[in-house]
Backbone as a ProteinNet text record, in pm:
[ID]
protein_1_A
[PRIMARY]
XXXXXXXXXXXXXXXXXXXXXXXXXXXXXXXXXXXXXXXXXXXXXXXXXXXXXXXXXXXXXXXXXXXXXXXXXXXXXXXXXXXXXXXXXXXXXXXXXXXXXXXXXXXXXXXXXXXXXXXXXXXXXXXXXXXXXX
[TERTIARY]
5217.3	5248.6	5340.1	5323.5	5392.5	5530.3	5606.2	5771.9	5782.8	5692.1	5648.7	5618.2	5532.6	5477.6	5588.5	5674.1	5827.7	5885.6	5918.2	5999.9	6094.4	6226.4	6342.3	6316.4	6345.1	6352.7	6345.9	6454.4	6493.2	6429.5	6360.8	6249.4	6134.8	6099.7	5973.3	5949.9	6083.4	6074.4	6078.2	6126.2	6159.7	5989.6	5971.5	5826.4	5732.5	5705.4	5634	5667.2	5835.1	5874.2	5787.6	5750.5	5681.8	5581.1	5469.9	5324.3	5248.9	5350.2	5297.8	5211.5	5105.1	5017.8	4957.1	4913.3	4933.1	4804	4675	4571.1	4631.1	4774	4756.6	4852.7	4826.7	4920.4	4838.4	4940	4853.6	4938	4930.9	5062.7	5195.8	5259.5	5370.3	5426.8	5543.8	5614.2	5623.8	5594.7	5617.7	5755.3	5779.8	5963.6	6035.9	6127.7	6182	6232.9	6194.2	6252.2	6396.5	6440.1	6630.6	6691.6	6768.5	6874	6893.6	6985.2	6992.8	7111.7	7208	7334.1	7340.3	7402.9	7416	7492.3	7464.5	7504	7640.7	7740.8	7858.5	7880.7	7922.9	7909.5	8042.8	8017.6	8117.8	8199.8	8306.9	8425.3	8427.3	8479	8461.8	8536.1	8484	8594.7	8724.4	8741.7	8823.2	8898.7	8966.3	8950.6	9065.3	9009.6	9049.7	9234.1	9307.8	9432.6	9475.8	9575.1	9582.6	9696.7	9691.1	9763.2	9895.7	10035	10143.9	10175.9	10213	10312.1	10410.1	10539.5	10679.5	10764.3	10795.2	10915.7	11051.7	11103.4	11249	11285.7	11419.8	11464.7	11596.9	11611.4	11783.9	11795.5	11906	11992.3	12057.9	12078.1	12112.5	12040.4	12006.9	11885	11927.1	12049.8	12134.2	12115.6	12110.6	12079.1	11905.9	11854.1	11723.1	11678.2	11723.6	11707.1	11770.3	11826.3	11882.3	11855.7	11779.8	11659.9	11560.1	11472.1	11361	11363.1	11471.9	11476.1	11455.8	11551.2	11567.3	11413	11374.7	11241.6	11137.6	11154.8	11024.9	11075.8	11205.5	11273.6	11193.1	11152.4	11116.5	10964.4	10863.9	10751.3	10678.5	10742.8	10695.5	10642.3	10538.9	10492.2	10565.6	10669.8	10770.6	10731.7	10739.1	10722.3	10834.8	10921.9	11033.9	11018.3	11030.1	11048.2	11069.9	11110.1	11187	11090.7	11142.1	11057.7	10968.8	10869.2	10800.8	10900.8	10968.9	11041.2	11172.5	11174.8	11273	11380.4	11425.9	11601.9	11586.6	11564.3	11599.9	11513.4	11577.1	11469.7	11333.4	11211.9	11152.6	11186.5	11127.6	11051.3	10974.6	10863.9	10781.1	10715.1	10752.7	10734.4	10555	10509.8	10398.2	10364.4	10300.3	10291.5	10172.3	10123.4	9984.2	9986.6	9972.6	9963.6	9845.3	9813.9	9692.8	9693	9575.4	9621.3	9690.8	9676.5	9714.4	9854.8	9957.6	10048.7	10171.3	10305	10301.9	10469.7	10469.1	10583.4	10597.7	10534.4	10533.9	10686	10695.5	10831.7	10933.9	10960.1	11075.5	11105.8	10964.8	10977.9	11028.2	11001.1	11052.7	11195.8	11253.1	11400.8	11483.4	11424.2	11496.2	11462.1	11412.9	11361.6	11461.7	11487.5	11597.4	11756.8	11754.6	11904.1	11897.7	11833.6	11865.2	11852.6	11815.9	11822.5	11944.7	11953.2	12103.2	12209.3	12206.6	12327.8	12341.8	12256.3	12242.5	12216.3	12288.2	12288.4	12155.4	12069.9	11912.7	11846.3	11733.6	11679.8	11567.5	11483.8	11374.9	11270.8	11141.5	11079.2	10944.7	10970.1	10785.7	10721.8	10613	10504.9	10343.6	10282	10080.4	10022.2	9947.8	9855.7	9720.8	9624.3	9544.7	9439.5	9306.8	9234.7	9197.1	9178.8	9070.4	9019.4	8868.9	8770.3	8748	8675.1	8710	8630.6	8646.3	8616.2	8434	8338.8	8167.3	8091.1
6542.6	6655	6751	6905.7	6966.5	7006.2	7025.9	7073.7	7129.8	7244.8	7390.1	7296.1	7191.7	7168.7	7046.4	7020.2	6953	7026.1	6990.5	7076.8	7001.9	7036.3	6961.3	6915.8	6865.7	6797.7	6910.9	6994.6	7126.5	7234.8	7270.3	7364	7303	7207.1	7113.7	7111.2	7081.3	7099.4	7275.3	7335.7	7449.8	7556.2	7504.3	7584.1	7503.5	7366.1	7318.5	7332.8	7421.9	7447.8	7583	7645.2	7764.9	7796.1	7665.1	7637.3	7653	7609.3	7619.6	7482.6	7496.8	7394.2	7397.5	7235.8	7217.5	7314.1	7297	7394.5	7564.1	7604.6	7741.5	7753.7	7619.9	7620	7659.9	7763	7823.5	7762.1	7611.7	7549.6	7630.9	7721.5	7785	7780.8	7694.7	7749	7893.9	7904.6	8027	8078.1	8212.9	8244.9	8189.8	8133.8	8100.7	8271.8	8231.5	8357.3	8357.7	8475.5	8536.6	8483.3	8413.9	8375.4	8439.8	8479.7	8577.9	8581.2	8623.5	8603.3	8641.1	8576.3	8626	8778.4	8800.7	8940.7	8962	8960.2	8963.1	9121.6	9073.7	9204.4	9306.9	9406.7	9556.4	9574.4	9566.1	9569.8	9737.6	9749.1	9840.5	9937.3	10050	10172	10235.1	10183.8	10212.6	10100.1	9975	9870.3	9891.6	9801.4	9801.1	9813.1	9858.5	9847.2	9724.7	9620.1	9496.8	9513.8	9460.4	9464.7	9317.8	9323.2	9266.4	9217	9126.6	9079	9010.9	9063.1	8977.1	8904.6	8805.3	8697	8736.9	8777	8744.3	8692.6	8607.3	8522.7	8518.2	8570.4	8558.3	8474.4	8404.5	8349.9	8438.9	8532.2	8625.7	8768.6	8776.8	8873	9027.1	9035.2	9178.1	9204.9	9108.1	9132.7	9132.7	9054	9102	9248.6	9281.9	9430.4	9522.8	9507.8	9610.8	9621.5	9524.4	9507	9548.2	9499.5	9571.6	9723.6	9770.6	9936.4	9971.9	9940	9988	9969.6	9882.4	9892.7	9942.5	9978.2	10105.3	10231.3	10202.2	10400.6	10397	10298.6	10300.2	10305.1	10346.4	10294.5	10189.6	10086.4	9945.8	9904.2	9874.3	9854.7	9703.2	9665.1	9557	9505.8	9380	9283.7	9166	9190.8	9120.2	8994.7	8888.9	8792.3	8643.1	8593.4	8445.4	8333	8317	8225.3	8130.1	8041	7927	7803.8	7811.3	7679.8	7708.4	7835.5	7901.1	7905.2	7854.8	7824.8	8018.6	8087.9	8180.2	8291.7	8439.9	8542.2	8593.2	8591.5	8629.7	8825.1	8856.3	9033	8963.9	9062.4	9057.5	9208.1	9248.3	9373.5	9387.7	9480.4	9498.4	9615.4	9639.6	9760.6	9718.4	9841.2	9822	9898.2	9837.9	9833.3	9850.2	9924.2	9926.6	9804.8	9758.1	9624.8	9647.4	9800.8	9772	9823.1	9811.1	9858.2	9765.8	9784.1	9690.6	9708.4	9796.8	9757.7	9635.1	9522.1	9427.4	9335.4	9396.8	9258.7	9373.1	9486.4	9591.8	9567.9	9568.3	9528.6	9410.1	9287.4	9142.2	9168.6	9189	9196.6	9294.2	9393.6	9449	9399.3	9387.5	9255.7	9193.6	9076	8974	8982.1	9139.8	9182.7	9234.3	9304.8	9314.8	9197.9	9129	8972.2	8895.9	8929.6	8837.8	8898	9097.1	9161.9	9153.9	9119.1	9065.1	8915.8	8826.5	8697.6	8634.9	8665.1	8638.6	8593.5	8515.8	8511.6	8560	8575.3	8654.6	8520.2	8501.3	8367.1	8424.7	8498.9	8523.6	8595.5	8612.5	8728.3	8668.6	8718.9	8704.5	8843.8	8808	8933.6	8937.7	9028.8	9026.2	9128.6	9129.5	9167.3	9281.1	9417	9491.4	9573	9589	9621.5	9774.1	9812.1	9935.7	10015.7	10149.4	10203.6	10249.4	10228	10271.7	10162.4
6590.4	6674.8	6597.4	6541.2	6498.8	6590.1	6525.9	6592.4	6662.1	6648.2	6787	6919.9	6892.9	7042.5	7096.8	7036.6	7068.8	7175.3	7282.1	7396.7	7440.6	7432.6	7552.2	7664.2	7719	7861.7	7928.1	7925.5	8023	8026.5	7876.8	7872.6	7951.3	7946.1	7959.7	8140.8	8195.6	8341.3	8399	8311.5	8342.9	8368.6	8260.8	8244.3	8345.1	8387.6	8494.8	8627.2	8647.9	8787.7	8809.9	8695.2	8716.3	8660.2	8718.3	8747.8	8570.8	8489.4	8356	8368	8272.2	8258.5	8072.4	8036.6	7867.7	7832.2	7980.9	7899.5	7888.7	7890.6	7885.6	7726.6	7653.5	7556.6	7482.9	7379.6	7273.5	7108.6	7089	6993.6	7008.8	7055.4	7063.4	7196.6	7233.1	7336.9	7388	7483.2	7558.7	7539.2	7556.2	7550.4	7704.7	7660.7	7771.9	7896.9	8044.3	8052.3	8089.6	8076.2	8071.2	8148	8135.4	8232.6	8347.7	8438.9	8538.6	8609	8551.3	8674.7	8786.7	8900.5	9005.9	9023.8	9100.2	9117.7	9192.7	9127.3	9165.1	9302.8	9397.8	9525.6	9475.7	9456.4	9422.6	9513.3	9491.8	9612.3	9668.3	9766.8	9856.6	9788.1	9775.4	9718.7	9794.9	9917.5	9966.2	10065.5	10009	10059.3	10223	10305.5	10418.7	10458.7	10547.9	10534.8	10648.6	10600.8	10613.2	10773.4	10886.5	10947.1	10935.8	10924.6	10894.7	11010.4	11043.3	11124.9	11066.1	11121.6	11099.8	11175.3	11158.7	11214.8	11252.1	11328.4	11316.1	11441.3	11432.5	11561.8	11547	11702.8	11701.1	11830.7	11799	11907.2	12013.2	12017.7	12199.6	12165.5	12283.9	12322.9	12283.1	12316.9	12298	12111.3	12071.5	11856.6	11847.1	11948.6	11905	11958.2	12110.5	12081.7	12020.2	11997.1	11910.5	11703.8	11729	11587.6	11668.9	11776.4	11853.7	11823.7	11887.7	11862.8	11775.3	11654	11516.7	11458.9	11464.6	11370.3	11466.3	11571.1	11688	11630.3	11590.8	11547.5	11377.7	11335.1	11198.8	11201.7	11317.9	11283.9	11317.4	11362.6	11335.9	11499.2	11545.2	11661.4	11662.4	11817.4	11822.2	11951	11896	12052.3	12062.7	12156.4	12184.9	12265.6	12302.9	12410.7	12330.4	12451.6	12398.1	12299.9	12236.6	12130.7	12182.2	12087.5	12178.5	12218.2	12154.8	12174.2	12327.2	12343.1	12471.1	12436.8	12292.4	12264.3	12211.2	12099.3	12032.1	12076.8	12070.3	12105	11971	12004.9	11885	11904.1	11740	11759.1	11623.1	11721.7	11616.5	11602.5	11439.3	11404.1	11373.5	11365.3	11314.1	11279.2	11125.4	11107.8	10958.9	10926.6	10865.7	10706.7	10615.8	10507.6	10437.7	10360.8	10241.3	10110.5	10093.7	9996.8	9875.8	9829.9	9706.8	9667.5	9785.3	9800.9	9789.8	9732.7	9649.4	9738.3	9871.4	9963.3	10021.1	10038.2	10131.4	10057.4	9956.5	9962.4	9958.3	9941.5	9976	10163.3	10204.9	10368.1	10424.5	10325.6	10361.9	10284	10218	10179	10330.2	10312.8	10444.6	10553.6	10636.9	10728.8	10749.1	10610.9	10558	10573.8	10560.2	10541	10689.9	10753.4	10874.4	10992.9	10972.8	11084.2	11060.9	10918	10866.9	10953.8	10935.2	10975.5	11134.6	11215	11341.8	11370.4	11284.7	11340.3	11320.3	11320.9	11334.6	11184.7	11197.6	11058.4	11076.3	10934.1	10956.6	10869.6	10976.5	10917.6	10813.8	10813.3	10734.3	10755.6	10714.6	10785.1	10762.3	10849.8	10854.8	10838	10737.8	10719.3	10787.2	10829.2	10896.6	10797.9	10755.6	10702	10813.8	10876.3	10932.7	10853.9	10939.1	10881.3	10905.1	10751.3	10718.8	10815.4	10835.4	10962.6	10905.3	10990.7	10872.9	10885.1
[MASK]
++++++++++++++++++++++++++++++++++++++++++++++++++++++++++++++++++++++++++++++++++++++++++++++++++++++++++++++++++++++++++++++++++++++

């Protein structure tokens, strides 16, 4: 058997997954065909803006509103009421961000410093993906 009509395992299955047969052999392997990468999906040119939510919890109600206010006077859509657990008051700020914006920890430092300066701590934040308007 000359070398030409030698085939790998992988050529050998490859070409019989796609109905090759020995009478269409002409002594020469066929060219294998091109690989094909998947088609990686093109990110959106204008990617969606992320909605934030933030943590903060104080122990008496009079320091959480008065963080309530302050961050409604800043913008920030605020929802005040007693925590799950009923011991501490929550607020929870919310306000909406573009991804590629690179405020989200200028916002968690101040956040930080203002829960501190009212007794309160500030626990974290959740981001929320919405979808672009189209």
């Amino acid at each position: 058997m000359p070398i030409a009509a030698i085939w790998v395992h992988d050529t050998l299955v490859s070409y019989l997954s796609e109905e090759w047969r020995p009478e269409h052999e002409t002594g020469v392997p066929p060219p294998r065909p091109a690989a094909t990468t998947p088609e990686v999906p093109k990110p959106p040119d204008d990617p969606a803006p992320q909605r934030v939510q933030h943590f903060l919890y104080f122990p008496k109600a009079k320091d959480s509103k008065a963080v309530a206010d302050q961050l409604s006077a800043q913008g920030f859509t605020v929802e005040r009421r007693k925590s799950a657990e009923g011991k501490n008051w929550l607020v929870l700020a919310t306000h909406t961000v573009s991804p590629e914006s690179q405020d989200l920890d200028s916002v968690r430092d101040t956040l930080e410093r203002l829960a501190q300066a009212h007794s309160g701590e500030y626990d974290g934040h959740e981001t929320t993906v919405t979808p672009a308007p189209g």
